[in-house]
Every structure is written in structure tokens, then in C-alpha cells.
C-alpha positions in Angstrom: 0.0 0.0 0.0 1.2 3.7 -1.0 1.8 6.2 1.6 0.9 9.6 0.4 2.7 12.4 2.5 0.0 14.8 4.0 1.7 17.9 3.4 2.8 17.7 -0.8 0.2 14.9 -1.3 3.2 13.0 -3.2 3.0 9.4 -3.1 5.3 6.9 -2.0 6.1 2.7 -1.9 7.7 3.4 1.8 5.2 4.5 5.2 6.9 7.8 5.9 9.6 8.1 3.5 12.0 10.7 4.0 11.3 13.1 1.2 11.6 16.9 0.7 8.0 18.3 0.1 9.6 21.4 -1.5 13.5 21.0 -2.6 15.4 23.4 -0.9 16.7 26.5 -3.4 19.7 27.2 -1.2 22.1 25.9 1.9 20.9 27.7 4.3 17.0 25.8 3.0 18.4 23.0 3.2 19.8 22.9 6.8 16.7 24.2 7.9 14.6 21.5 6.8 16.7 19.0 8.7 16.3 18.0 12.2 17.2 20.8 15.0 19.7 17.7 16.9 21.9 17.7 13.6 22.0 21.7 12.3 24.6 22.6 14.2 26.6 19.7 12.4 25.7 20.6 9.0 26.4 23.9 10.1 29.8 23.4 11.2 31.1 21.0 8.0 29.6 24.3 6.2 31.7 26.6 8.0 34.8 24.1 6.8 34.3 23.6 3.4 33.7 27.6 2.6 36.8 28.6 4.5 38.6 26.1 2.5 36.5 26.5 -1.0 35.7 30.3 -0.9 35.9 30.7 -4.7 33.4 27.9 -5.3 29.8 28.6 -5.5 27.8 27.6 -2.7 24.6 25.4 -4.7 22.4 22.6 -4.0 23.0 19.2 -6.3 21.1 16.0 -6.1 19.4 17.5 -3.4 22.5 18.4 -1.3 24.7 21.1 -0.7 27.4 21.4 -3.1 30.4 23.0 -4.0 31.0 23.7 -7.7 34.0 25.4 -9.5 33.6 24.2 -13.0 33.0 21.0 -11.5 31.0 19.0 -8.4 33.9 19.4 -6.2 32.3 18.2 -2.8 29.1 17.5 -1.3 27.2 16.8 2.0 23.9 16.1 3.1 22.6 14.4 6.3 20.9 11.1 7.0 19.6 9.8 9.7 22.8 8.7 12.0 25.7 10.6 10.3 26.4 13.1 8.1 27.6 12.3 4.5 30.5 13.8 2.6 30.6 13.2 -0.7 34.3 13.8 -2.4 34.3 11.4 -4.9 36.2 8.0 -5.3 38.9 9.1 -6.0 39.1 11.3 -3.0 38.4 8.5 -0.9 40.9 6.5 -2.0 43.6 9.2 -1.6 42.5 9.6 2.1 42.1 5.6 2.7 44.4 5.4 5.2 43.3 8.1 7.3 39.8 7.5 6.8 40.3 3.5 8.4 38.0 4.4 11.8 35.1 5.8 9.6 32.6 3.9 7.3 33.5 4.8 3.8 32.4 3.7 0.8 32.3 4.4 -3.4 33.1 8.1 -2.6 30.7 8.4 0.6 32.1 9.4 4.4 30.0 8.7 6.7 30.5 11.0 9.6 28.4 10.2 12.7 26.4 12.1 14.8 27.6 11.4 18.2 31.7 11.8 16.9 33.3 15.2 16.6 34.1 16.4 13.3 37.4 15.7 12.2 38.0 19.4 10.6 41.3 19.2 9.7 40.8 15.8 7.6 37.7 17.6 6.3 39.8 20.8 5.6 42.5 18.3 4.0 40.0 16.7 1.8 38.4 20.2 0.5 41.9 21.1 -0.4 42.3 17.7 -2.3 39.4 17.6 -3.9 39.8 21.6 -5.3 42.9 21.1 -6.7 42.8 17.8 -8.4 41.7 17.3 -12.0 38.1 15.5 -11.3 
């Protein structure tokens, strides 16, 4: 049986499912629509990224926030126990070994919830990601 979301009257196979009635036009949309407990997260892994992208443009991709400078250079978005960053395969493989403690997979970090950030890796993988050839 469908499950047809009250508020956008859209339709889904899933009771529930996690949608976004309206998509979100910009970041600061985007982090607003997510849960209060993890704001201050997205908040923070935004405050990274534009201190070490601050010639890309700030955009929403796929749904997620999204730095672009001619290219998708890096994304996040949150889920329901972490926070995803999305730097490509590529990336990830370049940062395997210091990315061993955290679930990692075909270009995905998972960061969770309950961990603190790790900026500098994050500030590390920015840089990477900006100044490699995609």
C-alpha cells in the first residue's frame, strides 16, 4: 500500500519516506529542513568547506549542498545517523588510510552524529578535492 505524504500529497512505496516536500533553493533551505539535533553539524562541516572553498559557489546538487568550480567538487547532506561527505572516489581512495576508523564507501564518508568532526581531515580533503583534476 502507498503512503501519500500529508503535506505535498506526493506518493510513495515506503510509510513515511524521508522526502523533501519542496527542494530546498539554497544551503541555508536545506539545513533548515533538517532536524534541529543535527544543524549545528551541517552547520559546522559548512563553516569548513567555505573557509577552504571560498571561490566555489555555494549550490544545492542531487538534493544536497554542493560546491562547484567548474566542476561538483564536494558535497554533504545528512541522513539519519551521520552526516555524509561526498568527495568522490577518487578522493576517498587518496584519504584511505586516514579514513580507516570511519565507514567509507564508493566516494561516501560517513561522519556520525555522536563523533566530533574531524576538521582538519575535512579541511584536508576540501583542499584535495579543489585542486585535483576531477
Amino acid at each position: 500500500m502507498k503512503w501519500k505524504c500529508p503535506k505535498c500529497g506526493r506518493e510513495f512505496a515506503k510509510q513515511k519516506q524521508d522526502h523533501y516536500c519542496t527542494k530546498p533553493q539554497n544551503v541555508d533551505e536545506y539545513i533548515a529542513a533538517q532536524d534541529e539535533a543535527v544543524q549545528p553539524k551541517l552547520r559546522e562541516i559548512r563553516g569548513i568547506l567555505r573557509s577552504e572553498l571560498p571561490d566555489a559557489l555555494e549550490k544545492i546538487s542531487w538534493s544536497m549542498p554542493t560546491y562547484w568550480k567548474g566542476r561538483n567538487l564536494i558535497h554533504f547532506a545528512a541522513a539519519k545517523k551521520h552526516l555524509g561527505l561526498y568527495p568522490g572516489d577518487e578522493a576517498t581512495a587518496a584519504f584511505a588510510e586516514e579514513l580507516k576508523d570511519f565507514d567509507v564507501s564508493k566516494g561516501t564518508i560517513r561522519l556520525p552524529y555522536d563523533r566530533e568532526l574531524p576538521e582538519e581531515l575535512i579541511r584536508k580533503i576540501a583542499r584535495w578535492c579543489r585542486d585535483s583534476d576531477g
